[in-house]
PyMOL CGO cylinders between C-alpha atoms (Angstrom):
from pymol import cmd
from pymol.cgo import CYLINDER

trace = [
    CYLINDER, 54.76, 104.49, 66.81, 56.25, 106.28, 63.78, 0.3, 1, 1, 1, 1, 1, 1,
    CYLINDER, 56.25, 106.28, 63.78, 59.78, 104.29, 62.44, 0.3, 1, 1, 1, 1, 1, 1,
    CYLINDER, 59.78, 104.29, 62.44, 62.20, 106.77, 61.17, 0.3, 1, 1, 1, 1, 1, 1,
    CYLINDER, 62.20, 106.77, 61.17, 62.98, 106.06, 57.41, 0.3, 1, 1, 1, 1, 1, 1,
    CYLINDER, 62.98, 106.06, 57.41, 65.78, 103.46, 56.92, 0.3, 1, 1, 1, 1, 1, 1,
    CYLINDER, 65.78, 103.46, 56.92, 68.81, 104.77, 54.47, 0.3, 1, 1, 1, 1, 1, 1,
    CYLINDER, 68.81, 104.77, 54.47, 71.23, 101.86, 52.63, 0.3, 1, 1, 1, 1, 1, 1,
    CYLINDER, 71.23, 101.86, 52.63, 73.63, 100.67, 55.15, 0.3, 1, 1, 1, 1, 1, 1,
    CYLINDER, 73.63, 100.67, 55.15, 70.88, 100.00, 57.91, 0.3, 1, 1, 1, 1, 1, 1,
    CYLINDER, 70.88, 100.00, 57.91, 71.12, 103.57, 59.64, 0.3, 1, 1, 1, 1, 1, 1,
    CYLINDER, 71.12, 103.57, 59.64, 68.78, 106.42, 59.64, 0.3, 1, 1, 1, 1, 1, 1,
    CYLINDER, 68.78, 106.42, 59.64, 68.62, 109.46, 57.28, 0.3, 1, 1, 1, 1, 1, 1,
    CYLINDER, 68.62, 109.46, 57.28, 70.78, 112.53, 58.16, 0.3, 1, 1, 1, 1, 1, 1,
    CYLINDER, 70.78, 112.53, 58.16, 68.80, 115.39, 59.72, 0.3, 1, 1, 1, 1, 1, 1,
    CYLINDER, 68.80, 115.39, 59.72, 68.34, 117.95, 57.51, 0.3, 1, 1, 1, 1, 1, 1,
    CYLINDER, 68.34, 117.95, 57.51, 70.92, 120.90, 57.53, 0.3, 1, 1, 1, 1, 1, 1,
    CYLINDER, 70.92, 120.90, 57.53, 70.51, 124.33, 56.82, 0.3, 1, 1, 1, 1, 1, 1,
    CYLINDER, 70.51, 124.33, 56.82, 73.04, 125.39, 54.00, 0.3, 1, 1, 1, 1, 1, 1,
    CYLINDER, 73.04, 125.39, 54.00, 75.97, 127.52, 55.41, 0.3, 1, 1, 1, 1, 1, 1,
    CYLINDER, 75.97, 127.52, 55.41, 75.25, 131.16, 54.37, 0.3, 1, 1, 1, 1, 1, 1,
    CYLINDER, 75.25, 131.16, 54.37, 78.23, 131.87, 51.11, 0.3, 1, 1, 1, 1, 1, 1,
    CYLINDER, 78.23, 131.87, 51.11, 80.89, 134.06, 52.24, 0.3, 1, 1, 1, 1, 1, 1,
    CYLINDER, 80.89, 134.06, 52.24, 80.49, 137.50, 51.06, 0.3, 1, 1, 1, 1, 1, 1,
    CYLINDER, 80.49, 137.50, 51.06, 82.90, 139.45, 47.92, 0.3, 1, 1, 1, 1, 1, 1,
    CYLINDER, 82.90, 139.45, 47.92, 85.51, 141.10, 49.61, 0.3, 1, 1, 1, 1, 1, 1,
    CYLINDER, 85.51, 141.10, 49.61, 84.47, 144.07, 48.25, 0.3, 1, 1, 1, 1, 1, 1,
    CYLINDER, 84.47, 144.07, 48.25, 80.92, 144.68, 48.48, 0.3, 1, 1, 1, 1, 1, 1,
    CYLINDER, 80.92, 144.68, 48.48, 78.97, 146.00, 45.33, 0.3, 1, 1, 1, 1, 1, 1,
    CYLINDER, 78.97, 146.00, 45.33, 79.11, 149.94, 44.88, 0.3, 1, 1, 1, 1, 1, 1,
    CYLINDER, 79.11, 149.94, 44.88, 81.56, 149.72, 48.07, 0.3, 1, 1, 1, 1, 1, 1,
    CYLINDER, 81.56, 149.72, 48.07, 84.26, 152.29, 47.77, 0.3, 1, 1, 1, 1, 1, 1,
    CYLINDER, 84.26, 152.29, 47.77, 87.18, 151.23, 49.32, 0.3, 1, 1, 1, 1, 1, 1,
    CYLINDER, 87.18, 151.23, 49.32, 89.34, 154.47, 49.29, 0.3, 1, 1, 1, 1, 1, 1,
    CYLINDER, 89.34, 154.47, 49.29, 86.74, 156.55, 51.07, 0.3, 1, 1, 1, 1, 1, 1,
    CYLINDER, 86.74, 156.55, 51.07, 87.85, 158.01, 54.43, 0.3, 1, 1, 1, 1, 1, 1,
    CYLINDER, 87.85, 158.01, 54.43, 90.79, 155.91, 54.38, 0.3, 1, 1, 1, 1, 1, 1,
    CYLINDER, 90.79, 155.91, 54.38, 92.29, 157.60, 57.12, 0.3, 1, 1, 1, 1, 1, 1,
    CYLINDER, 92.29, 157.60, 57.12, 92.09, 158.59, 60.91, 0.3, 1, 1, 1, 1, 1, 1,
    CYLINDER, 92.09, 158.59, 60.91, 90.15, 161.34, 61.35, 0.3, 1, 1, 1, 1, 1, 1,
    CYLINDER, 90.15, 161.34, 61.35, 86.92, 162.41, 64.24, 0.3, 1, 1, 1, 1, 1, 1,
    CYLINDER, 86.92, 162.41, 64.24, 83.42, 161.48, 62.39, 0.3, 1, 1, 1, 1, 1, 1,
    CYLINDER, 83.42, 161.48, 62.39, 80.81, 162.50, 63.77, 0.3, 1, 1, 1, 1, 1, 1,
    CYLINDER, 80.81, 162.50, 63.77, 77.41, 160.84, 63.53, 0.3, 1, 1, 1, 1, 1, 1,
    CYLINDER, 77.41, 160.84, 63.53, 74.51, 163.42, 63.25, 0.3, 1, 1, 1, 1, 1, 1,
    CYLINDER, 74.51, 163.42, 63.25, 72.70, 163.48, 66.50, 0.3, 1, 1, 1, 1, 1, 1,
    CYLINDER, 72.70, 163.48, 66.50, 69.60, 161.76, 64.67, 0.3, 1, 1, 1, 1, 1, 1,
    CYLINDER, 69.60, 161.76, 64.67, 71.86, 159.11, 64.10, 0.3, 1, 1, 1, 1, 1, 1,
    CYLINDER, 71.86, 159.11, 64.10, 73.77, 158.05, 67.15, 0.3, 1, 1, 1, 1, 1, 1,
    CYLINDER, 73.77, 158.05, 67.15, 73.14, 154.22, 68.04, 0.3, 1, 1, 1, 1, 1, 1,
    CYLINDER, 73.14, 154.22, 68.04, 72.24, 153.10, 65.12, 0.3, 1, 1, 1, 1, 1, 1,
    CYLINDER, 72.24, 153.10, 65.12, 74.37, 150.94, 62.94, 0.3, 1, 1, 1, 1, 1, 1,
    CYLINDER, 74.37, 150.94, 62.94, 74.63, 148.65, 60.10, 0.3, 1, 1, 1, 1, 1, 1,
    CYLINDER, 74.63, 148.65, 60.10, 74.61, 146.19, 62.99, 0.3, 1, 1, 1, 1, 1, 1,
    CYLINDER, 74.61, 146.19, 62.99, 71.64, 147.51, 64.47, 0.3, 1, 1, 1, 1, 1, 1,
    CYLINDER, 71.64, 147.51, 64.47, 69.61, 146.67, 61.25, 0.3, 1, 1, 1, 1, 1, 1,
    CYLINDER, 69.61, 146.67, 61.25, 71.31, 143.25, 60.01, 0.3, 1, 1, 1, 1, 1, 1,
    CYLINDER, 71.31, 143.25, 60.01, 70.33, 140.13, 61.57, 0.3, 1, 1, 1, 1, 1, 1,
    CYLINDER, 70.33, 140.13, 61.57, 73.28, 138.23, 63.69, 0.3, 1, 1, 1, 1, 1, 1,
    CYLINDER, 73.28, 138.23, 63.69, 74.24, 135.42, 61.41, 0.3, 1, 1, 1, 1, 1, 1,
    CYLINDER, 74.24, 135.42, 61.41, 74.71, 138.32, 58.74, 0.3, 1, 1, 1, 1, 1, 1,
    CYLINDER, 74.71, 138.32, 58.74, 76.77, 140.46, 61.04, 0.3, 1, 1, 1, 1, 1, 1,
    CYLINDER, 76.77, 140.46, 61.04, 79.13, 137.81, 61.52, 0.3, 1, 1, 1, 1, 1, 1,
    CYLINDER, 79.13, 137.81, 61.52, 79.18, 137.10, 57.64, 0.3, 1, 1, 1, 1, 1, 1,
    CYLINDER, 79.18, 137.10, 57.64, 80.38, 141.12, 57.32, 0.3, 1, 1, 1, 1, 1, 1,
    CYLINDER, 80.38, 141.12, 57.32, 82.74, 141.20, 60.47, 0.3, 1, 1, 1, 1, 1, 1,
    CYLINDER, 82.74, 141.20, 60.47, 84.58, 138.26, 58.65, 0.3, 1, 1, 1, 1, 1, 1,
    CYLINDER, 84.58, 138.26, 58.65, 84.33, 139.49, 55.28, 0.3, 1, 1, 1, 1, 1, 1,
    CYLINDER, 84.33, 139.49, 55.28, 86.03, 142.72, 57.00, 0.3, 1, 1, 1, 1, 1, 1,
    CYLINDER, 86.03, 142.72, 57.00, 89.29, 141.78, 59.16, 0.3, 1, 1, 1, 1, 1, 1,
    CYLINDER, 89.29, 141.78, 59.16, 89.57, 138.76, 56.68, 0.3, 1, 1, 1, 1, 1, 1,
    CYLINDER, 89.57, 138.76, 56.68, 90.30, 141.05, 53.94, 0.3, 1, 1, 1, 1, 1, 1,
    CYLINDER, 90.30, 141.05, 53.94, 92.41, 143.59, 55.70, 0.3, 1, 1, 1, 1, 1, 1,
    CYLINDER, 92.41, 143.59, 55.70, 94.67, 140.52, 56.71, 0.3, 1, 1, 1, 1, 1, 1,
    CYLINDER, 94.67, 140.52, 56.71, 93.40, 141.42, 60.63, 0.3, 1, 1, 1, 1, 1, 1,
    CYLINDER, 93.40, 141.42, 60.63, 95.01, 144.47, 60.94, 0.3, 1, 1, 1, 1, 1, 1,
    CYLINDER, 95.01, 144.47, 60.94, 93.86, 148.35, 61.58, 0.3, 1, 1, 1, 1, 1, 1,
    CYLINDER, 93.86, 148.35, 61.58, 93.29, 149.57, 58.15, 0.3, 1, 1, 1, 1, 1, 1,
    CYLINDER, 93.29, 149.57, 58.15, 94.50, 152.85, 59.54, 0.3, 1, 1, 1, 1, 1, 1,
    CYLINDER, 94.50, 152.85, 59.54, 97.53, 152.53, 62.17, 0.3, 1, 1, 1, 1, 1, 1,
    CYLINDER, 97.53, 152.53, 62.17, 98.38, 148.54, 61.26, 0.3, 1, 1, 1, 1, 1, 1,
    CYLINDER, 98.38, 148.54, 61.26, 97.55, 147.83, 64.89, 0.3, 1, 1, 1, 1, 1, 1,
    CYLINDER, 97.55, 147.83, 64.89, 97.01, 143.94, 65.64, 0.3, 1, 1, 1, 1, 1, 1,
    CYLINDER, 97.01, 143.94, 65.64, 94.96, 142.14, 67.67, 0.3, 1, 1, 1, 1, 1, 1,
    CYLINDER, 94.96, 142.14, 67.67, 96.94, 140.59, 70.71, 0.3, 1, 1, 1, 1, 1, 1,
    CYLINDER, 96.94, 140.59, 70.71, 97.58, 139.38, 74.23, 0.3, 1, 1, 1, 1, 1, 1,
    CYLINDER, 97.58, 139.38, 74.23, 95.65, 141.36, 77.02, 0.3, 1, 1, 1, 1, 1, 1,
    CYLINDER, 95.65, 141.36, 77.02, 96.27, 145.51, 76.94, 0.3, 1, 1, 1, 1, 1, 1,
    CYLINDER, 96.27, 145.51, 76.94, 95.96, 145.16, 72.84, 0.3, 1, 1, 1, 1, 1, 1,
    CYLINDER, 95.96, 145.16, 72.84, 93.63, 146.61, 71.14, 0.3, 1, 1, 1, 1, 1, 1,
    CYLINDER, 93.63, 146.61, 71.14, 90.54, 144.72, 69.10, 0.3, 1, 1, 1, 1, 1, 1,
    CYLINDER, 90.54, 144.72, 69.10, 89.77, 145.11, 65.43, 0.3, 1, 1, 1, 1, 1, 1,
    CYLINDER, 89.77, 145.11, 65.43, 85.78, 146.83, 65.53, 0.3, 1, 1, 1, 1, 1, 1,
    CYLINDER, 85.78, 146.83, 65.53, 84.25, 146.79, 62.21, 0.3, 1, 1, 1, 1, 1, 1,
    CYLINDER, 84.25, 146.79, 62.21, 83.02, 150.85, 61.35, 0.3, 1, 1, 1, 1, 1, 1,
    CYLINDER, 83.02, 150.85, 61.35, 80.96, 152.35, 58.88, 0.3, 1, 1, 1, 1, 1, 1,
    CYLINDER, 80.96, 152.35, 58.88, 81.74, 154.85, 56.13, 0.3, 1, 1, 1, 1, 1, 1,
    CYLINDER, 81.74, 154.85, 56.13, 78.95, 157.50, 55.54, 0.3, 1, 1, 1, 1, 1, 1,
    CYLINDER, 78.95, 157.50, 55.54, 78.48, 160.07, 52.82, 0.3, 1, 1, 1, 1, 1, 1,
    CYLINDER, 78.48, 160.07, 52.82, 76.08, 162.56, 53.53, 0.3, 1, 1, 1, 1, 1, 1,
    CYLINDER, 76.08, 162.56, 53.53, 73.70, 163.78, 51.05, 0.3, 1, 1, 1, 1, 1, 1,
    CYLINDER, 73.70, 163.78, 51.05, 72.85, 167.37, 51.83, 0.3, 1, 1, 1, 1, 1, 1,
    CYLINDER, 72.85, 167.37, 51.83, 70.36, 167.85, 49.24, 0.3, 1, 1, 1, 1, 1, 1,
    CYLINDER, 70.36, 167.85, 49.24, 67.75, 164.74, 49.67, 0.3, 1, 1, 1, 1, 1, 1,
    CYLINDER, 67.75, 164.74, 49.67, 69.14, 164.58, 53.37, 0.3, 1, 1, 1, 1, 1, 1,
    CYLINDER, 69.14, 164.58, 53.37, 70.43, 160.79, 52.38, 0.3, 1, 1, 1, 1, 1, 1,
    CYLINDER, 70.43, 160.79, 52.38, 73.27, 159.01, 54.94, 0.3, 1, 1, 1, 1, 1, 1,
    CYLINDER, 73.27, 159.01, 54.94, 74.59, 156.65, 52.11, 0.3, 1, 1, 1, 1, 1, 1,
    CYLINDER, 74.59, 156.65, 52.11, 77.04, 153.44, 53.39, 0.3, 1, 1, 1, 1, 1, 1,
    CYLINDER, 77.04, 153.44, 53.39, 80.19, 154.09, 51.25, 0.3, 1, 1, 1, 1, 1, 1,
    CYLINDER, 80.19, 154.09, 51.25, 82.71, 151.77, 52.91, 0.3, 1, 1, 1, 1, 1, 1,
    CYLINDER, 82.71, 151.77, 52.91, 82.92, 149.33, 55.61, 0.3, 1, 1, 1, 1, 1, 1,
    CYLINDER, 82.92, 149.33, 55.61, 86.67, 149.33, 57.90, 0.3, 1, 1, 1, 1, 1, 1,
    CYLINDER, 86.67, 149.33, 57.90, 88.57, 147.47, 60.42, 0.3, 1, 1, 1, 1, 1, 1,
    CYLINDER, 88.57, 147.47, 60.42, 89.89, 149.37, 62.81, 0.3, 1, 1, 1, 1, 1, 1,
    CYLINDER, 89.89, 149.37, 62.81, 91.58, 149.06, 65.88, 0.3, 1, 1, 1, 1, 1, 1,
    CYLINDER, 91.58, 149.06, 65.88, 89.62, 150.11, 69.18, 0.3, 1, 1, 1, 1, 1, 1,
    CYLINDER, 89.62, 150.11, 69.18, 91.64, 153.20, 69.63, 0.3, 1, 1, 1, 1, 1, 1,
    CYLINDER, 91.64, 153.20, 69.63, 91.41, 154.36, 66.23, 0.3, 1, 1, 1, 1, 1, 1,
    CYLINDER, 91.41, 154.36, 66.23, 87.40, 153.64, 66.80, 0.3, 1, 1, 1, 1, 1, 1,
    CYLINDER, 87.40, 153.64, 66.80, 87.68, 155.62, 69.56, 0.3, 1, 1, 1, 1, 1, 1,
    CYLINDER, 87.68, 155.62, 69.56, 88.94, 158.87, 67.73, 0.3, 1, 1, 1, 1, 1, 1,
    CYLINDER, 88.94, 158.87, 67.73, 86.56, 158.50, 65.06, 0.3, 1, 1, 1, 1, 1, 1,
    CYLINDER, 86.56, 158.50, 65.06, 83.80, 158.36, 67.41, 0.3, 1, 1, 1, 1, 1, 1,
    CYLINDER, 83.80, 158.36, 67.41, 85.93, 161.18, 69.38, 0.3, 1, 1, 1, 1, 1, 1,
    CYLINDER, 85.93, 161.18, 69.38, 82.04, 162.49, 71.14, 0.3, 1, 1, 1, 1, 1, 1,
    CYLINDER, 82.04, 162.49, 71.14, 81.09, 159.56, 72.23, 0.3, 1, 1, 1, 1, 1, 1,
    CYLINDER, 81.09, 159.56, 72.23, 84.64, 159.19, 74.30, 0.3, 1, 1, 1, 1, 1, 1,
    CYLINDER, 84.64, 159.19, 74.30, 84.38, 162.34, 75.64, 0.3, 1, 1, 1, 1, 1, 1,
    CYLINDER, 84.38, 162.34, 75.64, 81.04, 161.00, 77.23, 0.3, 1, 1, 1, 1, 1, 1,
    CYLINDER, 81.04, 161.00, 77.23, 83.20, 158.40, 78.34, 0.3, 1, 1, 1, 1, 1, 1,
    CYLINDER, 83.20, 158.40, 78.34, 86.14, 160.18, 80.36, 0.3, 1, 1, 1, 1, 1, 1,
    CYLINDER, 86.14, 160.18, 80.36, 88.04, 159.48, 77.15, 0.3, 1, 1, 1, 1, 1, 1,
    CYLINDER, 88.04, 159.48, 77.15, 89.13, 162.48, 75.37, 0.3, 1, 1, 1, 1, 1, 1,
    CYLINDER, 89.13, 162.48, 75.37, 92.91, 162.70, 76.32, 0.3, 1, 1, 1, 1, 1, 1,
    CYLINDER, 92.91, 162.70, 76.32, 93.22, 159.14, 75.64, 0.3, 1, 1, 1, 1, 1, 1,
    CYLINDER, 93.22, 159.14, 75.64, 91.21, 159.57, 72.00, 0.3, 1, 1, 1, 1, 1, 1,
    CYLINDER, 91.21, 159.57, 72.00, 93.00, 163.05, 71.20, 0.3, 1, 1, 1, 1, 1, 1,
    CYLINDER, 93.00, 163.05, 71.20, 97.18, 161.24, 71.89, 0.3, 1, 1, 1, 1, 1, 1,
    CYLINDER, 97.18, 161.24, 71.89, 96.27, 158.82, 69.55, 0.3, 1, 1, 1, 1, 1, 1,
    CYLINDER, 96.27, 158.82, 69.55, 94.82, 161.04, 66.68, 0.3, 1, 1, 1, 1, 1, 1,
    CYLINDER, 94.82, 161.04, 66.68, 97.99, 163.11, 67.01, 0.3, 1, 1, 1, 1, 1, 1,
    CYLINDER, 97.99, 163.11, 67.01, 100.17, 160.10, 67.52, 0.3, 1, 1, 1, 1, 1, 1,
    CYLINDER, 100.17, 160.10, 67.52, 98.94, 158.40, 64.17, 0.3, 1, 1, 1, 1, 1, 1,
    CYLINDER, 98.94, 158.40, 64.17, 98.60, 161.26, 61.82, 0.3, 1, 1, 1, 1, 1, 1,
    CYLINDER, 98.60, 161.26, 61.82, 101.16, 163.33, 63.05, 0.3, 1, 1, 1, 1, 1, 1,
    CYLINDER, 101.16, 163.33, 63.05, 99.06, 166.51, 64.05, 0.3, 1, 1, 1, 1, 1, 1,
    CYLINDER, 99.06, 166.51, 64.05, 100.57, 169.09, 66.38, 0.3, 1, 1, 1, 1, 1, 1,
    CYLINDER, 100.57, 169.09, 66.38, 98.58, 169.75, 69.45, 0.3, 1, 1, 1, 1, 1, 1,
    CYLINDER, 98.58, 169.75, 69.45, 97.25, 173.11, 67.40, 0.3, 1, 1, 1, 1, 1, 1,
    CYLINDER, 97.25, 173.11, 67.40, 96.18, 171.19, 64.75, 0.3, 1, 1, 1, 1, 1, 1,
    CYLINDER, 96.18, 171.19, 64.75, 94.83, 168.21, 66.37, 0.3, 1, 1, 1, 1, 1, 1,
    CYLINDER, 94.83, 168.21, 66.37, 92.67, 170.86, 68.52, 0.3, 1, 1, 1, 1, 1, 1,
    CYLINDER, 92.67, 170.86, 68.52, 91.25, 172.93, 65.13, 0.3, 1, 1, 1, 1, 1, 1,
    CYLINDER, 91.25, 172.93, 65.13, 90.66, 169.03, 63.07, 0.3, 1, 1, 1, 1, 1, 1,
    CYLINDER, 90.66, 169.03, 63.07, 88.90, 168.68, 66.63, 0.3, 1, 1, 1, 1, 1, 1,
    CYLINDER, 88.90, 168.68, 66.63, 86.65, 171.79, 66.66, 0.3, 1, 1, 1, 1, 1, 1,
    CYLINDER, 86.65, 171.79, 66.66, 86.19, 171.47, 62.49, 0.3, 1, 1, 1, 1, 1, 1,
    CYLINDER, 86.19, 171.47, 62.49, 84.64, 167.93, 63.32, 0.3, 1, 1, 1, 1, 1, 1,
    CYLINDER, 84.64, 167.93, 63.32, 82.14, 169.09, 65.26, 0.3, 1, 1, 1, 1, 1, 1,
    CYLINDER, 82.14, 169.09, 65.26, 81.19, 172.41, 63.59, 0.3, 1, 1, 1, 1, 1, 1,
    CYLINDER, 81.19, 172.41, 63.59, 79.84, 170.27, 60.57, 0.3, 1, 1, 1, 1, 1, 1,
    CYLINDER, 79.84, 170.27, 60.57, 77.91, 167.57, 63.43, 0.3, 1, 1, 1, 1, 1, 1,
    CYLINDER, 77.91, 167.57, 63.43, 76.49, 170.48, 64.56, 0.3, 1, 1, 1, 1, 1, 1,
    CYLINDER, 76.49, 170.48, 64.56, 75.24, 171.57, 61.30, 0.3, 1, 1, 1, 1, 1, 1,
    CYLINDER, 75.24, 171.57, 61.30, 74.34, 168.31, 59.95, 0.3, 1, 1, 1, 1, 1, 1,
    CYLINDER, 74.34, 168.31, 59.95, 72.57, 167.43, 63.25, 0.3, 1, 1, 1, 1, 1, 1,
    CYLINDER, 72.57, 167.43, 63.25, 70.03, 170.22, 62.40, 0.3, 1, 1, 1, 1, 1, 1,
    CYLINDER, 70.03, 170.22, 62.40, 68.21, 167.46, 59.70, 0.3, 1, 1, 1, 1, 1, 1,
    CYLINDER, 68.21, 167.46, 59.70, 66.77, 164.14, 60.25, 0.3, 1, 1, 1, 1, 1, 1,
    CYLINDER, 66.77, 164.14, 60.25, 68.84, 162.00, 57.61, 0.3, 1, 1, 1, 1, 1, 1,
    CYLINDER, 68.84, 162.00, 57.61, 67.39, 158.93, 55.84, 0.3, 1, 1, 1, 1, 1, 1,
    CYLINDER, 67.39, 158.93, 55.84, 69.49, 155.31, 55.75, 0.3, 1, 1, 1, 1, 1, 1,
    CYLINDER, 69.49, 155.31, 55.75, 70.98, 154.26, 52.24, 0.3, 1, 1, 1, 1, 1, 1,
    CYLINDER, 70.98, 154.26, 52.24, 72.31, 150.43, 52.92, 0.3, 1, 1, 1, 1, 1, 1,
    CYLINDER, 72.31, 150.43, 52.92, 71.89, 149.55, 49.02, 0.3, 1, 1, 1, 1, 1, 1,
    CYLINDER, 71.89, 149.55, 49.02, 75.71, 148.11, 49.41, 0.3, 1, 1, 1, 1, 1, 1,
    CYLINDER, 75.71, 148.11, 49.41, 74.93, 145.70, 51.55, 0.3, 1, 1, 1, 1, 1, 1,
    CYLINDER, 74.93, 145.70, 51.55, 71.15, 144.51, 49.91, 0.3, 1, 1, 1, 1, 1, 1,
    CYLINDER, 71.15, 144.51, 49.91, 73.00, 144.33, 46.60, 0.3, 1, 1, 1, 1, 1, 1,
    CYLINDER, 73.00, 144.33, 46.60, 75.10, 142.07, 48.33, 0.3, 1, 1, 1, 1, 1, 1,
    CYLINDER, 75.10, 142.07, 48.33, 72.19, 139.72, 49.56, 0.3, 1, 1, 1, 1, 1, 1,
    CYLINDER, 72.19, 139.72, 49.56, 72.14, 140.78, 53.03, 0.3, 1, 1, 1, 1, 1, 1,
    CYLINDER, 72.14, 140.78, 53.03, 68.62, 141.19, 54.32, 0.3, 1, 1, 1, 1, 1, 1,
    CYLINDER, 68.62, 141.19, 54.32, 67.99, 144.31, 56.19, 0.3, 1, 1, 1, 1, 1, 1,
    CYLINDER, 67.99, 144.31, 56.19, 66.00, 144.73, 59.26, 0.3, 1, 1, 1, 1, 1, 1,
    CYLINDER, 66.00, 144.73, 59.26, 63.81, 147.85, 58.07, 0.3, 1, 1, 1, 1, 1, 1,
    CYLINDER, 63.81, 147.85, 58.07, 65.74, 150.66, 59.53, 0.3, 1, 1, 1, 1, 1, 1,
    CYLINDER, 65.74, 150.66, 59.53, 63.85, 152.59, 62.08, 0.3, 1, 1, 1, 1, 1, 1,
    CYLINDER, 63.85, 152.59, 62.08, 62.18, 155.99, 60.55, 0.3, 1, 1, 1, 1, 1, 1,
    CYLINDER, 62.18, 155.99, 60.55, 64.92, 159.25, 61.25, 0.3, 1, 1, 1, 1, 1, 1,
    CYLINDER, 64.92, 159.25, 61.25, 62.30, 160.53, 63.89, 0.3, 1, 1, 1, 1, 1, 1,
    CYLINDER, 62.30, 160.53, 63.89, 62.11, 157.14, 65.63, 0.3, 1, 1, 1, 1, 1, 1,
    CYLINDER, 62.11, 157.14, 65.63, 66.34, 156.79, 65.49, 0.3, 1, 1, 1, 1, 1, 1,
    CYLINDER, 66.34, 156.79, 65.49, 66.05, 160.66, 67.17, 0.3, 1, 1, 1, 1, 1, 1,
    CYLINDER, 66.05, 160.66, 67.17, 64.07, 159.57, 70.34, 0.3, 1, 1, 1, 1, 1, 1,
    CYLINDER, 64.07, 159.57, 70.34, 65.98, 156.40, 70.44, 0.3, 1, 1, 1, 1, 1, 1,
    CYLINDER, 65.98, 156.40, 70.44, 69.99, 158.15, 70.19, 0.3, 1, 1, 1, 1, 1, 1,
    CYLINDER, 69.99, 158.15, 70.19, 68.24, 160.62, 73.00, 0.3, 1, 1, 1, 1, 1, 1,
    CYLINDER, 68.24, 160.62, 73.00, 67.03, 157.55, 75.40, 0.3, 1, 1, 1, 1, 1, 1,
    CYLINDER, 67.03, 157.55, 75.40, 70.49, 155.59, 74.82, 0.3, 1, 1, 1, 1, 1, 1,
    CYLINDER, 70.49, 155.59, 74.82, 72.59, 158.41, 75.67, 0.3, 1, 1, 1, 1, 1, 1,
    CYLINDER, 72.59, 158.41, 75.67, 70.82, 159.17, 79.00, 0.3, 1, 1, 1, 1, 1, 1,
    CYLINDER, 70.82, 159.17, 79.00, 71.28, 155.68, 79.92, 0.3, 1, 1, 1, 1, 1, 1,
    CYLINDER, 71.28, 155.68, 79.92, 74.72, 155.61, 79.29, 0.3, 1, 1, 1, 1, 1, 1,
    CYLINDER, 74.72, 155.61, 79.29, 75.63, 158.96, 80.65, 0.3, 1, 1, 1, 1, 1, 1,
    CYLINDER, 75.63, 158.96, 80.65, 73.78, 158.19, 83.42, 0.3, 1, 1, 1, 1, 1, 1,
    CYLINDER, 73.78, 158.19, 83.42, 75.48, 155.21, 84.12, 0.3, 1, 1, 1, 1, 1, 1,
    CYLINDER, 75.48, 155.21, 84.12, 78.72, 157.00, 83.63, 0.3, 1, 1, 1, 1, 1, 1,
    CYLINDER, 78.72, 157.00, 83.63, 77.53, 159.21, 86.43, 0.3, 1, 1, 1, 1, 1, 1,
    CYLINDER, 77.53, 159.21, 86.43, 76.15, 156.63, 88.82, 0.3, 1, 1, 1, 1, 1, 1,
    CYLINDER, 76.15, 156.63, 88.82, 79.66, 155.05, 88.47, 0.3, 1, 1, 1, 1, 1, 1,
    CYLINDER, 79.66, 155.05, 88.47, 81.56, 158.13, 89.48, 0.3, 1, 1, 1, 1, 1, 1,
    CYLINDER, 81.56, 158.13, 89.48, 79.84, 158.36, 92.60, 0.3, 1, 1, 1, 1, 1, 1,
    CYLINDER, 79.84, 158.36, 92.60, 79.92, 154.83, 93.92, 0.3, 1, 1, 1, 1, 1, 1,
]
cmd.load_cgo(trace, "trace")
């Protein structure tokens, strides 16, 4: 039988423990943190849909970000101030920033935001009509930038006359803010490959949506 190695004092030595990952800058290299500072409906191109910084970083590294995130923005909605709370509150979602590159077709990471789940909700104003959400996601765009119905409706229709055009391309992923920062990417899937897969995720989850209404 093997004795574990004796340390001074009589006991045995400590286990070895992996270093704690260090916290990240709380502003990320190249990370510009006045871009799309405020509420407005961004659309993903359709190639796009489903996949996320998240979707390409490894757990332990997501959690590094999400902390690094509502940390810095003192947990509050960097757009309507909203606060985490009791139940009925809203919850601080970390969201991406994109610039889009029409001439090499590039999707470049410009920011990362905390924002409250409603505010999420607007930006991602599609994706809660799929979900039976558009009245709730169009009273709180007007509500926090002050819109008119009129104008709330053409900001609306605007948004999605430039997915529409920009969901005519395949785009290709530019993370370098977050690499520079010594996260380790998951190789993004190829614009072709994040096509099928944004095509198979939405049928799932507007047939689900479907499936619901009818039980």
């Amino acid at each position: 039988m093997t004795v574990p190695p004796q340390v001074p004092g009589g006991g045995r030595s400590p286990a070895r423990r992996r270093s704690p990952a260090p916290e990240l800058p709380t502003v990320l290299p190249g990370e510009d943190r006045g871009f799309g500072q405020s509420l407005f409906v961004d659309l993903v191109p359709r190639s796009c849909w489903f996949t996320n910084v998240r979707s390409c970083v490894a757990r332990k590294d997501w959690d590094r970000l999400r902390r690094m995130i509502y940390g810095r923005a003192d947990n509050r909605c960097e757009v309507c101030g909203a606060t985490p709370g009791a139940s009925g509150k809203p919850r601080l979602e970390a969201h991406e920033r994109w610039d889009f590159d029409e001439a090499t077709r590039t999707q470049t990471l410009k920011r990362l935001i905390c924002l409250c789940s409603n505010c999420h909700m607007v930006t991602h104003f599609g994706f809660a009509q799929v979900r039976g959400l558009e009245g709730r996601a169009f009273a709180h765009l007007l509500k926090v930038t002050g819109m008119t119905e009129r104008q709330g409706r053409q900001h609306v229709q605007s948004a999605f006359l430039t997915w529409q055009q920009r969901s005519t391309h395949r785009w290709e992923l530019d993370l370098s803010i977050l690499t520079t920062a010594g996260i380790t990417l998951a190789p993004p899937p190829s614009a072709n490959d994040r096509a099928v897969t944004a095509e198979q995720t939405l049928k799932s989850r507007t047939g689900m949506r479907s499936s619901e209404q009818h039980s």
